[in-house]
C-alpha positions in Angstrom: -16.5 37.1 7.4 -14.4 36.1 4.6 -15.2 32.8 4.7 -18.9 33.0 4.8 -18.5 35.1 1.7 -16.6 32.6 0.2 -18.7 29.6 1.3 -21.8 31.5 0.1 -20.0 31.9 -3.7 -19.4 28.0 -3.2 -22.6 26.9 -2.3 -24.2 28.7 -5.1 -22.5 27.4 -7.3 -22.8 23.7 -6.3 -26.6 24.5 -6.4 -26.0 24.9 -10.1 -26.3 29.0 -10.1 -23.9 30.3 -13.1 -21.5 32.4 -12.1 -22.7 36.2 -13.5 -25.9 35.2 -11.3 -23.9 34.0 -7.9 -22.3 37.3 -8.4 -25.0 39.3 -8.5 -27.1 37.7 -6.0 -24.0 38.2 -3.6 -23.1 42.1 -5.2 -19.6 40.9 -5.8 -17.7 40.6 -8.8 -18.0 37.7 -11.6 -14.4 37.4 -11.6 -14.1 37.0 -7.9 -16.9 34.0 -8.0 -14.6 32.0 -10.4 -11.8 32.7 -8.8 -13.0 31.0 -5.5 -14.7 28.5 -7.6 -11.7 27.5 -9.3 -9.3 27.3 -5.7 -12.2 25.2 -4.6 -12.6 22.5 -6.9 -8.4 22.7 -7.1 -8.0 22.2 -3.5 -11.5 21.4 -1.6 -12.0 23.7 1.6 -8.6 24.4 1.9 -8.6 26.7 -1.2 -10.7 29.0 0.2 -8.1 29.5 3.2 -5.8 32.7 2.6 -2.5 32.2 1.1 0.8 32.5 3.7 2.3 35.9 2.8 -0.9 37.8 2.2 -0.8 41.6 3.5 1.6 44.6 4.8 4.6 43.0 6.2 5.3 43.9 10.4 7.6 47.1 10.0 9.2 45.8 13.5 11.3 41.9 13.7 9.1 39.9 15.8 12.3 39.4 17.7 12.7 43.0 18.5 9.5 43.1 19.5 9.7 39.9 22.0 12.2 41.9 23.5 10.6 45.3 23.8 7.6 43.3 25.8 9.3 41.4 27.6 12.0 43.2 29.6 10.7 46.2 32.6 12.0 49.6 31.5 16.2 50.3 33.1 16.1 52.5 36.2 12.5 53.4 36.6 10.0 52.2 39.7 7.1 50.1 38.2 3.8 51.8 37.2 2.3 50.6 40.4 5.1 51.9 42.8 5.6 55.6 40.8 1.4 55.8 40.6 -0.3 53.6 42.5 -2.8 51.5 41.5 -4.5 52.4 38.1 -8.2 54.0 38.4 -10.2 51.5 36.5 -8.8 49.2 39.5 -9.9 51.9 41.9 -13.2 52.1 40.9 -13.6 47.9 40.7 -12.6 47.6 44.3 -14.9 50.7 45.0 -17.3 49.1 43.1 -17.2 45.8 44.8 -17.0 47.6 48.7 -13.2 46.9 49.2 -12.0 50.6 49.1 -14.2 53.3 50.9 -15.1 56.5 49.1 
């Protein structure tokens, strides 16, 4: 959706609409229509990509987190074996006749 809102700035703009009109005919800011006006005519479509290193920061190493995922918990029986199988699965197979009521 980014993008499109960008795009949309860009496009007006190339049609030759000022910028305090682009920005009011998209309710945005003047200052964020020359901003993406600017990164385009810098650097063509790929300004209007996000820069690397934009937003929060994961809390949790990736690498900790490969690990968490991929390894079965120590000492327990699987989901399936302690539980069975899980409802929604139940009510597929009911659903498609392979499991009577």
């Amino acid at each position: 959706m980014r993008e499109r809102g960008r795009a949309d700035m860009i496009l007006l703009r190339l049609d030759g609409v000022s910028v305090t009109e682009a920005a009011a005919c998209l309710k945005t800011a003047a200052k964020r229509v020359s901003t993406w006006s600017k990164r385009f005519e810098r650097h063509g479509l790929d300004g209007l990509k996000d820069q690397p290193g934009r937003g929060r920061k994961p809390s949790i190493p990736a690498s900790k987190v490969q690990r968490v995922v991929t390894r079965p918990p120590k000492g327990r029986k699987s989901e399936r074996a302690q539980h069975g199988p899980p409802r929604w699965r139940v009510a597929q197979d009911r659903a498609t006749g392979l499991v009577d009521e």
